[in-house]
VEXDREN-2710 file (C-alpha; in Angstrom, 1 decimal):
% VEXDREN-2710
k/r/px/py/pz
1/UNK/69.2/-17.0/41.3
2/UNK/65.6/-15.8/40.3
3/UNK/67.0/-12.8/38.1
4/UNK/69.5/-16.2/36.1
5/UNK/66.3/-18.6/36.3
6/UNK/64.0/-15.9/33.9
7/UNK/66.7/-15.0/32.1
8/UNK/67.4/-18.6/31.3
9/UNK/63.8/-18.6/30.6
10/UNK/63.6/-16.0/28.2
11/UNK/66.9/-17.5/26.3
12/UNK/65.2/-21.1/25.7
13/UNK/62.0/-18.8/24.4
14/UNK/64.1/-16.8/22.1
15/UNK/66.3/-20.1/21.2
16/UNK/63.1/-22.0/20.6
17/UNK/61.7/-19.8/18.3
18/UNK/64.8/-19.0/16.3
19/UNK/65.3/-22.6/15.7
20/UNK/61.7/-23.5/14.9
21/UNK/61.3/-25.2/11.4
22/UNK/58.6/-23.0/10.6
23/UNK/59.1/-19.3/9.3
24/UNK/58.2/-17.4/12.0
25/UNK/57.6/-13.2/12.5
26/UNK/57.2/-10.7/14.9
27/UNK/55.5/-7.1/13.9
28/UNK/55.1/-4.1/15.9
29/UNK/51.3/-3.2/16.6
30/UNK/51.3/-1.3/13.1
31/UNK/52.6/-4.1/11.2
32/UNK/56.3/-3.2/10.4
33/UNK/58.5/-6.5/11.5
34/UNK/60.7/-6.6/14.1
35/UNK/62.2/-10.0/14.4
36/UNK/62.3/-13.1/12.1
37/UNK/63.7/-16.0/12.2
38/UNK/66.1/-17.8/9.6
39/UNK/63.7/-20.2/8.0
40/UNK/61.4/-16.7/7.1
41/UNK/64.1/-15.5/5.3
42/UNK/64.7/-18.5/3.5
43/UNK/61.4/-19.1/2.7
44/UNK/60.8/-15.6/1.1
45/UNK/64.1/-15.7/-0.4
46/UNK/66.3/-12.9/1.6
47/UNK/69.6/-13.7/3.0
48/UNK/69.7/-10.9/5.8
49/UNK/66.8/-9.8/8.2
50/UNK/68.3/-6.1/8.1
51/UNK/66.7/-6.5/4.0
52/UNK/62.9/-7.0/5.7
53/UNK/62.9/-5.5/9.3
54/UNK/61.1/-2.7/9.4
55/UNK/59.1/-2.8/6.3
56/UNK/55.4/-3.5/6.8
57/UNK/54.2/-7.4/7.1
58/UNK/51.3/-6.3/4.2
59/UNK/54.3/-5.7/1.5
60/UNK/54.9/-9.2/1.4
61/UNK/51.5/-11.0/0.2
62/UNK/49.9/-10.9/-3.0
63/UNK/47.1/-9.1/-3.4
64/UNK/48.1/-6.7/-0.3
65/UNK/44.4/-6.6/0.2
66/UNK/43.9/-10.1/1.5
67/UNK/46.5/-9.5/4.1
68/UNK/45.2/-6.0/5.1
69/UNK/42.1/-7.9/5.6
70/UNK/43.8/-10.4/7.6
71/UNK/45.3/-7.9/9.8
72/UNK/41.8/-6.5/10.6
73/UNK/40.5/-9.7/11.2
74/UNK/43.1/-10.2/13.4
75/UNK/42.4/-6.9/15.6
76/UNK/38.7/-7.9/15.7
77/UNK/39.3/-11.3/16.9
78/UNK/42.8/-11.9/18.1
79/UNK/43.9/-14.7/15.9
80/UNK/43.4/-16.0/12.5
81/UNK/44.6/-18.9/10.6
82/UNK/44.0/-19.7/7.0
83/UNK/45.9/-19.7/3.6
84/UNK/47.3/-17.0/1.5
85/UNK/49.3/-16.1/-1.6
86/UNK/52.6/-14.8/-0.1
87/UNK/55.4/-13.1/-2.4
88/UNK/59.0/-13.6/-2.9
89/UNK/61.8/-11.0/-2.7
90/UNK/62.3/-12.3/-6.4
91/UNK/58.9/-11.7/-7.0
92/UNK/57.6/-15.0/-7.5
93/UNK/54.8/-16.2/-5.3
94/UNK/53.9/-19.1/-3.6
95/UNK/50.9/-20.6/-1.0
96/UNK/51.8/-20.4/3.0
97/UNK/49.3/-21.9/5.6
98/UNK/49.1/-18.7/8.6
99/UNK/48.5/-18.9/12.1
100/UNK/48.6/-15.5/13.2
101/UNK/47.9/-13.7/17.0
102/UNK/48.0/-10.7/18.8
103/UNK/50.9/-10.9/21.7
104/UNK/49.5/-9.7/24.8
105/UNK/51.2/-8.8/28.2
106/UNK/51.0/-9.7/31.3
107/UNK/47.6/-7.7/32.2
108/UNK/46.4/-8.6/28.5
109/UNK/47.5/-5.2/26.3
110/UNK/48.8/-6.1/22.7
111/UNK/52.4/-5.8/22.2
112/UNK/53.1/-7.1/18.8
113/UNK/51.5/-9.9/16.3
114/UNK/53.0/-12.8/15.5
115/UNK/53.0/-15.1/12.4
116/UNK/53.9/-19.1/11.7
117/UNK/53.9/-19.6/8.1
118/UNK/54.1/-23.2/6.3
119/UNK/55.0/-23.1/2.8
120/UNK/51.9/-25.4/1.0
121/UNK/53.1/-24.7/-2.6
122/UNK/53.9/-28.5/-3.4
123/UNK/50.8/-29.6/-1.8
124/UNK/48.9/-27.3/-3.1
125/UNK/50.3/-28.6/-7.0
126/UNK/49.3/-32.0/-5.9
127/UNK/45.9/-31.3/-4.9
128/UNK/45.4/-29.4/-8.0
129/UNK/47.0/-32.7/-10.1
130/UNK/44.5/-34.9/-7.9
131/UNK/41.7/-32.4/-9.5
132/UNK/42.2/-32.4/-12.5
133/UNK/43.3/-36.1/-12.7
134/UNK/39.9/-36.9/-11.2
135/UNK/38.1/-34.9/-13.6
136/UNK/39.6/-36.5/-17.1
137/UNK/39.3/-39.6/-15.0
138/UNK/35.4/-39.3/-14.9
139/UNK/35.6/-37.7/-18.7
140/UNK/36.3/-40.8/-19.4
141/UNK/34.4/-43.0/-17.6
142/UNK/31.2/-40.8/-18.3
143/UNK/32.2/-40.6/-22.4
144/UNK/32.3/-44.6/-22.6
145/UNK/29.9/-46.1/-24.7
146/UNK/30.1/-49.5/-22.9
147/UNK/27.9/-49.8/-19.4
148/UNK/30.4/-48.9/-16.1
149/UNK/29.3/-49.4/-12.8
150/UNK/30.9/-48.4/-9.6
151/UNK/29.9/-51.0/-7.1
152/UNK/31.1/-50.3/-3.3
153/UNK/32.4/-53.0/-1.1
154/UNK/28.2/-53.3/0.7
155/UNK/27.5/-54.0/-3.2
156/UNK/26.0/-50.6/-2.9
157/UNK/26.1/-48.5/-6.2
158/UNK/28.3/-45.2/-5.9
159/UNK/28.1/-44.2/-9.3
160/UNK/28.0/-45.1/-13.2
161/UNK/28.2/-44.0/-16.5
162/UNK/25.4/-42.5/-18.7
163/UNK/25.6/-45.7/-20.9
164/UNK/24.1/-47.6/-18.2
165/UNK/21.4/-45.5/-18.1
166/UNK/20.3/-45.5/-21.9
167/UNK/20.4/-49.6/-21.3
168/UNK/18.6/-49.7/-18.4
169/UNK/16.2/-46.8/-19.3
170/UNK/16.4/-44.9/-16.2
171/UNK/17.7/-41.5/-15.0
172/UNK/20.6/-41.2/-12.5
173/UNK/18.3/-40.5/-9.2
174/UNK/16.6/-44.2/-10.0
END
């Protein structure tokens, strides 16, 4: 009954992370995958893992630097999370959020890394449209030639235009 218990164990492990929304990897200590799940394939456009197991993780980022200098961070410290420029088996690329750690045993030596990626292309378009929205917004205000103030909700002023200035005489600190 203890041998079926851990093996019943390890089966909702592997079925967890085989069903996980997120694209998920295992590599081998040097990098080459091992196991991935479907919604990594999907996500970097293959159709079989047999077409990316065994190649090395680095092949699949753009610039390969950036992720060889993720995997070193990763040696040094064990973990790293943060954004990079992954890229497609059609070449294309696109923006994944990374949490990324070393898998250790039961006495604390590395076995393999693992990698959770979210795709953040879409909300990195939108925060790129906010930007630049913002910034022909305040082209505008700033161009006016009639006086604009901002006024907050305290009454306190949070910003206006350089025609308010010239009428008031004053510089923007004042």
């Amino acid at each position: 009954t203890e041998r079926k218990k851990a093996e019943q164990e390890i089966r909702v492990k592997d079925d967890a992370i085989s069903s996980s929304i997120n694209a998920i990897a295992l590599a081998d200590m040097r990098g080459d995958l091992t196991y991935v799940n479907r919604p990594f394939l999907k996500l970097w456009g293959y159709t079989d893992d047999k077409e990316v197991l065994g190649r090395n993780a680095v092949k699949f980022w753009q610039p390969e630097e950036q992720a060889t200098e993720v995997v070193k961070a990763l040696g040094n410290k064990g973990s790293w999370i943060g954004e990079l420029t992954a890229k497609k088996r059609d070449g294309s690329i696109f923006s994944v959020y990374l949490s990324t750690s070393i898998v250790r045993d039961e006495v604390g030596n590395p076995i393999c890394m693992m990698g959770s990626f979210i795709d953040i292309t879409e909300r990195k378009r939108a925060e790129e449209a906010l930007r630049e929205s913002e910034e022909k917004l305040q082209g505008i205000f700033s161009s006016m030639t009639d006086g604009m103030t901002l006024v907050g909700l305290d009454g306190r002023i949070l910003d206006c235009n350089d025609a308010v200035l010239r009428l008031h005489g004053i510089s923007r600190d004042e």
